[in-house]
N, C-alpha and C positions, 0 to 999 in steps of 0.2 A: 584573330591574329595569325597571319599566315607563318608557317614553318619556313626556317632557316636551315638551310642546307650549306655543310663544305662541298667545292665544285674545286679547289684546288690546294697544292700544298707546296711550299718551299723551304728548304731547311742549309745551311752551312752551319759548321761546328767540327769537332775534333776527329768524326769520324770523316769528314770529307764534305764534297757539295752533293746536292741533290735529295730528291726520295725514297729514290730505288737504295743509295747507298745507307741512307742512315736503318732502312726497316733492317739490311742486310747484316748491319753491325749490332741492331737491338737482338738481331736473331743468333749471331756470335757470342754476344757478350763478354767482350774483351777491350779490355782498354789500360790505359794510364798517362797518368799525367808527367810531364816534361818540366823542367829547372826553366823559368822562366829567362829570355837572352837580355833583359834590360841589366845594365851594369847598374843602374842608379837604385835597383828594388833591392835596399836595404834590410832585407826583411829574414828572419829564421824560416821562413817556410815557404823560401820561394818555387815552390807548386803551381802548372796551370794544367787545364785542358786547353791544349790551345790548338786553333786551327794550321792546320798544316799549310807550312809554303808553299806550296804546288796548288791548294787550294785556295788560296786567299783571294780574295777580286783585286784584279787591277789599281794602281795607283795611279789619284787624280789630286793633283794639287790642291783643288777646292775641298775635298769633304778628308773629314776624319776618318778613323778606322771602322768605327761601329755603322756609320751611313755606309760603308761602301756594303759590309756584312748585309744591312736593312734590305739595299735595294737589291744585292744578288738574290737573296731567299724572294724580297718579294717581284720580282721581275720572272724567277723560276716561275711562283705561285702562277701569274696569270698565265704564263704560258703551257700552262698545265689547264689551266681550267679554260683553254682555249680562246683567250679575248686577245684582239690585237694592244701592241704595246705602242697604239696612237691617243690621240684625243679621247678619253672616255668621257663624256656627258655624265653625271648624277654620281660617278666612282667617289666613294670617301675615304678616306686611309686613316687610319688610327693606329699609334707606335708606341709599344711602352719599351721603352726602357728607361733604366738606375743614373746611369753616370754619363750618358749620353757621346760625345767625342773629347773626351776627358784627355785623350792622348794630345789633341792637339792642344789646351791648354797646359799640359805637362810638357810638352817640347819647348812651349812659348816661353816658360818658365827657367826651362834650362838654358834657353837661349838672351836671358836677361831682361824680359819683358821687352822686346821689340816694338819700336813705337807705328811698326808698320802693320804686324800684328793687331787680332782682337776678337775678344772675346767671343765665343761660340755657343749661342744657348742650345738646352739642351732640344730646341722642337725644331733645330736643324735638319736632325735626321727626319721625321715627318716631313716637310716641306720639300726637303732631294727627295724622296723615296716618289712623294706625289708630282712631282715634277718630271720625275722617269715616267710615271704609267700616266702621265696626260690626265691625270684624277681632276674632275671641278669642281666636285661637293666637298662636304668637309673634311679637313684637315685637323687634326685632332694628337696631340702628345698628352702621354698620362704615363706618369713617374714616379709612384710610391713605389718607388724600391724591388723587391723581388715581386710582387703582386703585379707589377708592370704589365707584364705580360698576357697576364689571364685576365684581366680588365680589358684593355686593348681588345681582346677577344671579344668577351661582352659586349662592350660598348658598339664594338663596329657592327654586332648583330642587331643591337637597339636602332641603330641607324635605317637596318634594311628592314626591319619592321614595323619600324612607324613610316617608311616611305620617304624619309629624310634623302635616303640614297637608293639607289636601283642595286648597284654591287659594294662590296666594302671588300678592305684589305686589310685584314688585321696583321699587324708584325710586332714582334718581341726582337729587341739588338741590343748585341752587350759585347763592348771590346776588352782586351787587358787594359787594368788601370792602375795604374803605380800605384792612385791614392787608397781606391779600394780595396788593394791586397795588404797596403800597410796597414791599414785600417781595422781590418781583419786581424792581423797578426798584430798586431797591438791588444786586441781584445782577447787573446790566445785563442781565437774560434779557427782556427785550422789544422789540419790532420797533417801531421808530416811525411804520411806515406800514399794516404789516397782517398777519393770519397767512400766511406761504409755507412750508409745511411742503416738503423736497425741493429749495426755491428755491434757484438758489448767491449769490442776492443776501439771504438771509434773516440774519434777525438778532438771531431770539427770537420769543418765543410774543405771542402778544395775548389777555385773558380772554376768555371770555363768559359771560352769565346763562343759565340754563335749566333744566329739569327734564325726565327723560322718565320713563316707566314704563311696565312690562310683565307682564302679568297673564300667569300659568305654572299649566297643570293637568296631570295625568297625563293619559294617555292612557283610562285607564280614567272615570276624573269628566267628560272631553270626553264620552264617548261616552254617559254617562248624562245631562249637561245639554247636548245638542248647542249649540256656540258659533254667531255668525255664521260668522267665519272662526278658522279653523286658519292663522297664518301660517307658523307655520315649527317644528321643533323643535329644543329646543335638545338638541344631540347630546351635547358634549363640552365639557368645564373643564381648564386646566390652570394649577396656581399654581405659583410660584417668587419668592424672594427672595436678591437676592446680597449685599444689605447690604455692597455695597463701600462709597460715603462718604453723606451725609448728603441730595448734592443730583445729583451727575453720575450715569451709569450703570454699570457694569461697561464697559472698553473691549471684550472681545474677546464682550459680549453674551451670555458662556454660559448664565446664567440665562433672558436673556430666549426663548432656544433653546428650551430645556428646556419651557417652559409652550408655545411653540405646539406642540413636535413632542408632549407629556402630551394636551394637547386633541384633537389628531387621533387617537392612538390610543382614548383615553376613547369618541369619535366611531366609532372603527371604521374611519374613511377616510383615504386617501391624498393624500399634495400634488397629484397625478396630478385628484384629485378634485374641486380646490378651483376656483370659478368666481371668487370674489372676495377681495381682502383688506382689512380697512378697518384700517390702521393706527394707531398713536397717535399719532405724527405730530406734534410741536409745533412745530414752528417754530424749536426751538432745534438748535444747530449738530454739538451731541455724540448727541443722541438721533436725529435723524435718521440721522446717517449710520452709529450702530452698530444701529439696528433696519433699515437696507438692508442693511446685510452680515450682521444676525439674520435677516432673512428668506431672505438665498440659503444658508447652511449649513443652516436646517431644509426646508426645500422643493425644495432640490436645483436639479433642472434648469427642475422649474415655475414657480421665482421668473422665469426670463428676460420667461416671457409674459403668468404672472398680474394681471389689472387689479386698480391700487387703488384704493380712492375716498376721499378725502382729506379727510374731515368737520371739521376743525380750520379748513379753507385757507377754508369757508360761514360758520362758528359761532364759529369761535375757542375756544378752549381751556377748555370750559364746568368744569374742575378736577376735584371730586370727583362730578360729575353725567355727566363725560366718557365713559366707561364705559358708561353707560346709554344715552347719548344714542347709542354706537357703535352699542350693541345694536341700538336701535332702525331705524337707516341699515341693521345688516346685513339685519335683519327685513324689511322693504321690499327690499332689493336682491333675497335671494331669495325673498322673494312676488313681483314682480314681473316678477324675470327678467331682468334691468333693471341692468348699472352706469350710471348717470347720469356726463355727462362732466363730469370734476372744474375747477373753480376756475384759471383761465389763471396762471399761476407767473410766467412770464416762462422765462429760460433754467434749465435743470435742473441742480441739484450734480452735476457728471461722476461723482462718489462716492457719490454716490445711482443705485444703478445699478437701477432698479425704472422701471415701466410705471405712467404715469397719464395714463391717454387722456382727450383730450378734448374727445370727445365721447361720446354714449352708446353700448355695446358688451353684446351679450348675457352673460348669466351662462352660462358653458362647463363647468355641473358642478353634484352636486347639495350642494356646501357651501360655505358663507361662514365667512370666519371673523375677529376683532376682534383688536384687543392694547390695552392698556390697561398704561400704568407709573407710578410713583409715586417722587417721594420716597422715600429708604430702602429702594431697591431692591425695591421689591413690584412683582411682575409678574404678570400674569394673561391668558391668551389663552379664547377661547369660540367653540365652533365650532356653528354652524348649517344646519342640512339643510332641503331642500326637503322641503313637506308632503305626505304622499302622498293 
């Protein structure tokens, strides 16, 4: 099975466009989130991270907001990892995200259902993203919820592996969505003042906008189109679903076990090995504390020391883009070398019994690795090796 390597990266989100800006802002660790401007978002905690207006891509009649997010990060990605943005032969795209361009069916709605108007599924965005990069192979939307993202990931390495595709483009996009913030705030799952994933004063998640992507080639197509850089490869995937209820997780986290200790074997490496972990981390009160006690039964002793870096606590809980956006933090963490110190909490959940330094501390090993959870009990962990 030949090794997959990232050869590129692209990200939009709250701290700005690009990659140089977002390492820059993980390395700050400063943020917060903004009163969302929709008059219609009815809601006690209207909270976002949202992308700033100076940042936002261009306005095009045709696509919703989350495609336009999709194809800036993944238009960045290629041209980061050097390919022209013409015709690709054998390119596949694979897109997760939640709610997909949900704005334009909320406009449509407010506009009385217009008969001129219609409906927008959600593998719109896949379809514009592969239509920018000239992509021929496959084309590919996967949408379980916040897990989006890091499937996506997966899946598009499974493509360059089995030979399916020559390059793939994985992207995570997730715009503001009326319905999903009500949605939220109807379940009381949001924090009125900010994301504190691990916090014992937390009190729910807070959204944010963004997209990230990341271009995946074998080992063998790097070496015949040498990249700029090699960031990292992706070693190991591991999925699980527990489908205990609809919205909470499994309490005793077996599932969520299951796909980190799958990833590290897939990986070949040990907890022993692992320099960083980037959690999923939402903010909410049942996920955190069953993915701190998922992380010390699959990692054993390593959980005591392992640093995490808490990308939800910068971005807020970017939903079905969450995933990608992880990837792309753990991608920089080990190209870098580098946990950046996480987002000040305040006092820590005593039940949250996990390490988040902060300040910055080197990466003590050659793999990283993510978690990503969903709605519906979809779990997915991704582990990440330093490039050689």
């Amino acid at each position: 099975m030949d090794d997959v390597y990232v050869t590129g990266l692209g990200v939009v989100c709250c701290l700005g466009t690009g990659v140089d800006r977002f390492w820059r802002g993980m390395a700050a660790a400063r943020s917060s989130p903004v009163p969302t401007t929709d008059p219609y978002a009815h809601v006690t905690v209207p909270l976002l991270y949202a992308v700033p207006s100076k940042d936002r891509p261009g306005a095009d009649s045709g696509w919703g907001s989350t495609t336009h997010l999709a194809v800036a990060a993944a238009e960045q990605a290629v041209a980061d990892a050097g390919l022209s943005l013409t015709a690709q032969d054998g390119m596949a795209v694979v897109v997760g995200t939640g709610m997909g361009d949900a704005d334009r069916h909320e406009t449509w709605r407010l506009a009385g259902f217009p008969q001129d108007d219609r409906w927008i599924p959600g593998f719109a965005v896949g379809s514009t993203v592969a239509g920018r990069l000239g992509a021929t192979g496959a084309v590919i939307t996967v949408s379980n919820a916040c897990a989006a993202g890091g499937c996506a990931v997966s899946m598009a390495a499974d493509l360059v592996r089995t030979g399916e595709a020559t390059v793939a483009v994985a992207v995570g996009a997730e715009a503001y969505s009326r319905v999903a913030l009500a949605c939220f705030d109807r379940l009381g799952a949001l924090d009125p003042r900010e994301c504190r994933p691990f916090s014992r004063d937390r009190r729910g998640t807070v959204f944010g906008e963004g997209a990230a992507a990341l271009v995946l080639e074998s080992a063998a197509q790097a070496d015949r189109r040498p990249p700029a850089t090699r960031y990292a490869r992706l070693a190991g995937a591991g999925w699980s679903c527990d489908a205990y209820h609809p919205t909470a997780p499994e309490p005793d986290g077996t599932q969520i076990v299951r796909a980190m200790v799958a990833a590290l074997a897939e990986a070949g490496a040990t907890a022993d090995q692992l320099g960083c972990l980037v959690p999923h981390g939402t903010g909410t009160e049942l996920n955190d504390r069953t993915e701190s006690e998922a992380v010390h039964t699959a990692l054993g002793a390593r959980a005591v020391d392992l640093p995490l870096y808490s990308l939800k606590a910068l971005i807020g809980h970017t939903g079905g883009a969450a995933g990608a956006m992880a990837a792309v933090a753990a991608t920089l963490i080990v190209h870098h070398g580098t946990v950046p110190g996480n987002v000040p909490l305040g006092e820590q959940d005593p039940d949250c019994k996990v390490w988040l330094p902060m300040a910055a501390v080197p990466v003590a090993g050659r793999y990283t690795m993510l978690n990503a959870y969903a709605f519906g009990g979809n779990n997915i962990s991704l582990v990440l090796e330093r490039a050689a």
